[in-house]
N, C-alpha and C positions, 0 to 999 in steps of 0.2 A: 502857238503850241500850248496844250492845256498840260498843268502841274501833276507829275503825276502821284495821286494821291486818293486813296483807297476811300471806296463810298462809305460815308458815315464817319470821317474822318471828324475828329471832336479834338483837336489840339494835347493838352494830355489827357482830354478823358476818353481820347480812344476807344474802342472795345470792338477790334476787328477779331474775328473767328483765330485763335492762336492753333496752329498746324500741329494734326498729333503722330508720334511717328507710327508707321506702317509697320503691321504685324513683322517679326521676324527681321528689322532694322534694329543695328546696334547704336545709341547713341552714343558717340564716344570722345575722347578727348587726346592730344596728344601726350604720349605717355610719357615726357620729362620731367612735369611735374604734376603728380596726383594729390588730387585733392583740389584743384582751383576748380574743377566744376565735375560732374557726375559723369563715370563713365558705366554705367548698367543699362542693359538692356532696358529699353519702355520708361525710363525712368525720369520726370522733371528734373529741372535742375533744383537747387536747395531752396532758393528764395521761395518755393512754392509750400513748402511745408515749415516755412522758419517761423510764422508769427503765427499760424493755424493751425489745428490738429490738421491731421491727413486726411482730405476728403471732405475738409468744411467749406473751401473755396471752390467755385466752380469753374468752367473758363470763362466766362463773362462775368465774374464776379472779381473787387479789386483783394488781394490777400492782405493790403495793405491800406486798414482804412482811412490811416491818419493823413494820409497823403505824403509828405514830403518824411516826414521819417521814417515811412517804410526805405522811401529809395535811398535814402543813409543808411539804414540798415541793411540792405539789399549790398550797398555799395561794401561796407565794411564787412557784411561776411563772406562776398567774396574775395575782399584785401587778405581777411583772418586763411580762406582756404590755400590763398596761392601764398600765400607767407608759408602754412605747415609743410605742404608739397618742397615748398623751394630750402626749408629746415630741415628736412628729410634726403631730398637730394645732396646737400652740403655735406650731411650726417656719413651718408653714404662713400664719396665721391672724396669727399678732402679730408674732413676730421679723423676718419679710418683708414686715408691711408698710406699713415706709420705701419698699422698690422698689416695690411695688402704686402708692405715691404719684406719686414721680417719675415710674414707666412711664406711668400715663396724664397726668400734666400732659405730658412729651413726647409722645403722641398726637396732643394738641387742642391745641397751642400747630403751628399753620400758618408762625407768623414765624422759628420757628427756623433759623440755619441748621447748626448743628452739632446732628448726627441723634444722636446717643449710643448706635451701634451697638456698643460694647464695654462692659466693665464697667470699664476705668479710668477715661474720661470719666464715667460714669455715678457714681462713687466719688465722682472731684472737685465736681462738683456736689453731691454731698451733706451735701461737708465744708465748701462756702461757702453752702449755705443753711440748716445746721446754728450757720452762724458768724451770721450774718445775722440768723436771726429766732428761732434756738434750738430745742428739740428739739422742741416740739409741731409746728412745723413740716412734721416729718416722721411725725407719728403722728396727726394731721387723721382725721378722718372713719373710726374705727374702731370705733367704734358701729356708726355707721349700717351698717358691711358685715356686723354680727353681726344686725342687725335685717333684712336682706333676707335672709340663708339663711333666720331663723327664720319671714320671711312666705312665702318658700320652700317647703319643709319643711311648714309650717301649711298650705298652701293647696293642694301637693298630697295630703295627706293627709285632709282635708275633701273633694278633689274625688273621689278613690275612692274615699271611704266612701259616698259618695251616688250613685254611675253606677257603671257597668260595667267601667269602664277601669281596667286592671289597676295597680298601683302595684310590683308583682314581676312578672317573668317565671319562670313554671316550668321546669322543667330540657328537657318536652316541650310547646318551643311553638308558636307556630303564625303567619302570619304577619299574619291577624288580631288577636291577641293585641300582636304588636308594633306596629300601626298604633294598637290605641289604648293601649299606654303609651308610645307617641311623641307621640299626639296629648293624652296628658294632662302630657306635661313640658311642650308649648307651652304650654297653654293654665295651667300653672304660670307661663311666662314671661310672659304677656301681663299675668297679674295682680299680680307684682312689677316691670314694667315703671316704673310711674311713682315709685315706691320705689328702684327701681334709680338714676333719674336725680337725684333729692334725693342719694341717697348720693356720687352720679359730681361733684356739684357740688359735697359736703362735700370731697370728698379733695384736689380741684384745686384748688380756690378759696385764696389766697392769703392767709396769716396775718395781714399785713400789712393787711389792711383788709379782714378777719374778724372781725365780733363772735364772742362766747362763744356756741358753738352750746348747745340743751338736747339732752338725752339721746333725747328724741320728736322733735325736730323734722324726722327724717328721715320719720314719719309725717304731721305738718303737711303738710310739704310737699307730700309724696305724693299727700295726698286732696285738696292744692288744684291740683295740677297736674290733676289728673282732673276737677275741679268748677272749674276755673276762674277758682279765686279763689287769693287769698295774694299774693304780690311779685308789681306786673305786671312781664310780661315784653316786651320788643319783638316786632315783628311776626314778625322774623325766624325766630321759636320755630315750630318744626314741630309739627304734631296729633300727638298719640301717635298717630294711627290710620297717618301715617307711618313710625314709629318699630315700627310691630306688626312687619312682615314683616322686616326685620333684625333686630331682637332673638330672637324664635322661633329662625330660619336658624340664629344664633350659639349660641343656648343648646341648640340641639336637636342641630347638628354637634356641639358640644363635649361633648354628653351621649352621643353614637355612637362618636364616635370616642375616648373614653377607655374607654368600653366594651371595644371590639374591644381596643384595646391591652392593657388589665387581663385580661383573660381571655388574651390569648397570652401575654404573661407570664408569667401565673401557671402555666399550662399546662406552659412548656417549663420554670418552674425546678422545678414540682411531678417533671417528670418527670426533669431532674435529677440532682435529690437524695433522690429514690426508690430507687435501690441503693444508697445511703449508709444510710437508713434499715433496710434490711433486714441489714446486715453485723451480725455478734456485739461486732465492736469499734466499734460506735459509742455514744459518750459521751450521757451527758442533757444533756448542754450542748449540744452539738451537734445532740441533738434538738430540744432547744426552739429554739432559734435556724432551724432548719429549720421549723419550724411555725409561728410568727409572721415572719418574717423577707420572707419571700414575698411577703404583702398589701401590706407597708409599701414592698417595691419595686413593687411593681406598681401603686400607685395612685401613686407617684411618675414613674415612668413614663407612666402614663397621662396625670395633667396634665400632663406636660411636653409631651410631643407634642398634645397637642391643644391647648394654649395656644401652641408653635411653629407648628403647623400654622395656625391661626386668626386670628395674632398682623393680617396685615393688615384681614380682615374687622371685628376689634375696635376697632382705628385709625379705620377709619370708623363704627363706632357708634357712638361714643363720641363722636367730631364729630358726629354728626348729633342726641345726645342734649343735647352741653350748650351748641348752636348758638342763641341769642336769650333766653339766661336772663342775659345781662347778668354776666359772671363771668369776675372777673378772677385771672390764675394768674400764677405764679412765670418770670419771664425765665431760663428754661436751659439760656441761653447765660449766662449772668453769675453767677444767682443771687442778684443782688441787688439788682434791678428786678422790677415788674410790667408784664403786658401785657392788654388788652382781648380779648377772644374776638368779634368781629365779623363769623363766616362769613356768608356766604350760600348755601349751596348747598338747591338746590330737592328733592333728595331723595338717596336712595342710590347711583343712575347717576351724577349729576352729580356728588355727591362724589367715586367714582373715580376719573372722566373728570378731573374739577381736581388731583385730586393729583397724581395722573400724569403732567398737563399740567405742573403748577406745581414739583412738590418730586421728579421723578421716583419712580421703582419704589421707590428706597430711603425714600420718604417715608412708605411704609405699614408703613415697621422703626423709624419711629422711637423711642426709648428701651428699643431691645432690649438692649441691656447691662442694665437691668434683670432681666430675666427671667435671664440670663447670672446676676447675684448672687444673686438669689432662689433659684434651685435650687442655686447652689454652697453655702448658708448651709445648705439642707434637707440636701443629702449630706453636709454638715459634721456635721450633729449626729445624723443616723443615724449615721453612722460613730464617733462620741462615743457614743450610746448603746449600740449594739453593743458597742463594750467596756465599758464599765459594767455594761451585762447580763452579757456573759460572766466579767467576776470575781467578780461578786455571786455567782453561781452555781457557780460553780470556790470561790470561798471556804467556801460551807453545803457544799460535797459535803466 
């Protein structure tokens, strides 16, 4: 049996023809954490431009002349990218969310009357409910929201492995193409739908007459809301076949329009810092920071505006999801009372129609100073990682 091992094979001085990709191929990367390597079209990964201007290396040529400390440096700025990605993700996902908590208990709490349109009020309340019932308080039900991306995640991924419906879009698509990876994110939402609302009831539900949830019971829950069974609930409690067509709307907007956002983002800073890259005097620092730098604004961007944009449509899901499940939440006006959830509203029209009747326009912002702390907390620590990358890497050169 001969080895098998490519003609011209030179131990590490190699220099096999490197594959390039094919017009209209997206290079991409899994989207948990961005920034460990390039997801743009046509685009190399960063080592290629970190020690050269753009376009001085060829493919047969090494970018790295010194030998062994390019591949340290190779090594470490891809350590520096999946470190931002995975700072970014934390930023997201745990540091923020105390706000995630608050913002929807002020959604579903109707009796408020201080709406916690800025992030001072939004602060105070955190430091008297903080005082009140102590720090789990505010980090409630963060399980269960790593357990719906993951049935998320799992379920479209099972769904496009078995139909047609595309899970990527190609660089040339078409707009059948996008009818059904639109119609395969719904039909994602429909089936984390009664998942989603175990979780909505973890986070608001009030610690104070909270038993000790388990780790599952956001699945418990789930499959008995779907079958029927598990805590009755009052009559109140609307059919998820209610619940289908707002949830979809909400998850499939917010999947379009952080789209369109990330891609123009990306777009105008690609183009940019496109003559930065081509100059003799630009730094590998400055490279790499140009090439990961980009995704991590861009998806922050993207949620933001479409979680701004959305922010009322959400208000009323979120009523209409945790409307007869008997669940009681945090007084945020006080912070140190509870309140019963007693809606009635007959579906998604009525909902609007009473809000707007009852708590005016501004009722559907309620606890947006939320969202105000949550993204100031995400640009805090980009902006902290950003220089920690850039010394680490000012320091090895």
């Amino acid at each position: 049996m001969h080895p098998r091992r490519p003609e011209g094979f030179d131990g590490l001085g190699y220099r096999g023809v490197r594959e390039e990709p094919e017009p209209g191929h997206w290079v991409s990367t899994p989207p948990d954490i961005p920034g460990s390597r390039n997801l743009h079209w046509g685009e190399k990964t960063p080592q290629f431009i970190a020690g050269t201007p753009l376009g001085a290396a060829g493919l047969n040529e090494d970018p790295y002349p010194g030998g062994g400390g390019g591949a340290s440096s190779e090594q470490l700025n891809r350590f520096a990218g999946f470190g931002i990605g995975l700072a970014s993700l934390f930023t997201e996902n745990v540091l923020a969310h105390p706000c995630v908590v608050l913002r929807r208990q002020c959604q579903v709490n109707y009796h408020a009357k201080n709406y916690h349109l800025t992030p001072f009020t939004i602060i105070n309340i955190m430091y008297s409910i903080n005082k009140a019932q102590g720090p789990r308080a505010l980090w409630k039900g963060m399980g269960s929201t790593f357990i719906v991306q993951g049935i998320t995640l799992g379920a479209e991924g099972i769904i496009s492995e078995f139909t047609p419906l595309p899970r990527e879009l190609s660089y040339k698509w078409s707009l059948r193409q996008i009818g059904g990876h639109l119609l395969l994110k719904g039909l994602t939402c429909v089936i984390a739908m009664p998942f989603y609302s175990a979780s909505l009831i973890e986070t608001v539900q009030s610690e104070i007459i909270r038993d000790n949830p388990g780790i599952l019971d956001c699945l418990k829950e789930g499959i008995g809301r779907v079958m029927g069974l598990g805590v009755p609930h009052s009559k109140r409690l609307l059919p998820l076949l209610a619940l289908t067509f707002p949830t979809v709307l909400h998850g499939v907007l917010h999947y379009i329009i952080s789209c369109i956002v990330q891609k123009l983002v990306l777009y105008f800073l690609k183009k940019e810092n496109s003559p930065s890259l081509a100059t003799e005097n630009s730094s590998s620092v400055q490279s790499m920071l140009d090439a990961y730098f980009p995704e991590l604004i861009a998806s922050f961007a993207a949620s933001l505006c479409a979680d701004v944009m959305l922010y009322p449509l959400e208000t009323v899901l979120h009523r209409l999801h945790i409307q007869g499940t008997r669940t009681i939440i945090d007084n945020t006006d006080l912070g140190y009372e509870v309140l019963p959830i007693n809606s009635q509203y007959e579906g998604m029209r009525d909902c609007i129609n009473t809000i707007k009747r009852e708590e005016g326009i501004l009722g559907f912002y309620k606890g947006f100073g939320a969202i105000v702390v949550q993204y100031t907390l995400h640009v805090a620590l980009l902006q902290l990682t950003k220089i920690l990358y850039t010394t680490l890497l000012q320091n090895v050169s």
